[in-house]
Each structure stands twice: as C-alpha cells, then as structure tokens.
C-alpha positions, 0 to 999 in steps of 0.5 A: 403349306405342308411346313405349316402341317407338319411344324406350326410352332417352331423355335428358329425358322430360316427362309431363303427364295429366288426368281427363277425366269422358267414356268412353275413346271420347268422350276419343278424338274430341276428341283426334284432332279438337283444333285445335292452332291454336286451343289456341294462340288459347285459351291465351295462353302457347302462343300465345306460345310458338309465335310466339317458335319461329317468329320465326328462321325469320319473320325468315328469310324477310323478310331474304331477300325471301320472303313468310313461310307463311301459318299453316293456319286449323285443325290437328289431330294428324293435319294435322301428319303432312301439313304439310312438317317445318319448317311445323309437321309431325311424322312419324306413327310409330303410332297405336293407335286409342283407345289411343294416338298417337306423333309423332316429329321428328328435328332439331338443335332447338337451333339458331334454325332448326331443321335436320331429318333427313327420317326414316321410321317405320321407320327413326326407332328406329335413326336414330343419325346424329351430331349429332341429337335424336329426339323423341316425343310420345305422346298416350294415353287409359285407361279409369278406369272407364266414365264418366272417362279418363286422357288423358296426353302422354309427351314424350321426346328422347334425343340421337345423340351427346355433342355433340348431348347438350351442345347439346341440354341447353343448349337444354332448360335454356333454358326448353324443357323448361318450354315443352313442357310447357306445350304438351302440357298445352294440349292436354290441357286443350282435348281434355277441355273438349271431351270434357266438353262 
C-alpha cells in the first residue's frame, strides 16, 4: 500500500473501515466527491473537533487586526492538495485510482499553531530534519465481491527524533489520537451513505 511506500516505520497508527453495499467503482466516486465541509455540518463531533483545531490560529488573526480565512463552501480530498498547508491543505503523495490515496503533512502538530515544513512528494519518505512529525492518511477501497467494498482509512505518524517523539506522544494522549479517529470514521461514514445511495 502506498501508506506502506511512504511511512513503513511510524510511532502511532490508527485504522478505522466500513462495508460499503456498492461496487469497488461506485465506492470510489463517492470518496473523491466527499465533501469534508459537509461531514463536519453532518456530524457534530467533527464539526467540533475542527473548530476547536482552529481556534489558536482564529485567535491569532483577531489579536493581530486580521480578518480571519474565510472557510471554503465545499472541500473534497483533492481540494486539500490545492488549499495553502495551515488553511487546511495537505500534500498529494499518490494516489492509485480506485485503489487508493495518500495525503501527508509534515508539522510540529503539538503546537497550538501549527508549524509546517513545506515537503515534496518525493521528498516526504526521507524527510528527517529534527523536531517534526510526518503524517499519512491513506484512504482505501477493495473489493469483497461484486456488490460490497472495504473502504478503509490508515493514519500513521512517526516522529524525526526523541524530542519531536515526547511532544508529540503528549499530544496524542491528549485526546488526538481519539479525535483523528473520529475524523477518518466521518468520512467513511458519509462516502458509504453516498455510495449506497
């Protein structure tokens, strides 16, 4: 799996999955046409888990004079790949039509506002610069047999060094391992009402 190409060793990795009653093709549709924006409105734990990530950066912007981004009216996988890192973005690492996608990040994500690295594809496998998280989600679909798909999300972070590891594990144990979580299963839940639909 690309997840596997991209981040073999990892420090925590979460995994959540559905049966979707659609074919590998209809699954896919809905996952690359999911509106993240939405699955925040329909489920009100997301909603909230996004605003709460967002309020250091809001805060940040109304002590400074700044009018705060406006939020996009709709945001799918690939809108995230076009969206500034900070606002939202993520970096396409690959993607395998009908199979599967990978998206990374590279932050210092324990910190109230955020600090990226601005990585390449190419370079994200590698990236070992001291004080950094890399993250992947990995979105995935596989046939059961012609009429049901697995749809699954992979997330995975390993930590460049010792310091970045303790931070980070503080972070997780905080609560964001259960946020993620609850996160990637929003997601999935909407791409197979979708799908079934």
């Amino acid at each position: 799996m690309l997840v596997d190409e991209f981040l073999p060793a990892y420090d925590v990795s979460d995994a959540v999955a559905t049966v979707v009653q659609a074919d590998v093709a209809t699954t896919w549709d809905a996952l690359m046409q999911v509106d993240l924006i939405e699955v925040g409105r329909t489920r009100p734990m997301v909603g909230f888990l996004g605003a709460l990530r967002a309020l250091p950066e809001l805060g940040s912007h109304l002590l400074h004079g700044e009018s705060p981004q406006q939020p996009p009216k709709q945001l799918r996988l690939h809108d995230t790949t076009k969206v500034p890192l900070g606002e939202g973005g993520w970096v396409l690492l690959g993607e395998r039509p009908r199979d599967e996608i990978a998206l990374g990040l590279v932050g210092k994500f324990w910190r109230p506002i955020i600090d990226y690295a601005q990585v390449a594809p190419e370079s994200f496998h590698d990236f070992a610069e001291p004080g950094y998280a890399k993250t992947v989600y990995s979105l995935s679909v596989r046939a059961l047999d012609e009429q049901r798909t697995l749809l699954s999300g992979v997330m995975r972070t390993a930590t460049t060094d010792e310091q970045a590891r303790k931070w980070f594990r503080r972070y997780w144990t905080l609560g964001v391992g259960s946020g993620a979580h609850i996160v990637v299963s929003g997601v999935l839940d909407l791409t197979r009402e979708m799908a079934e639909g």
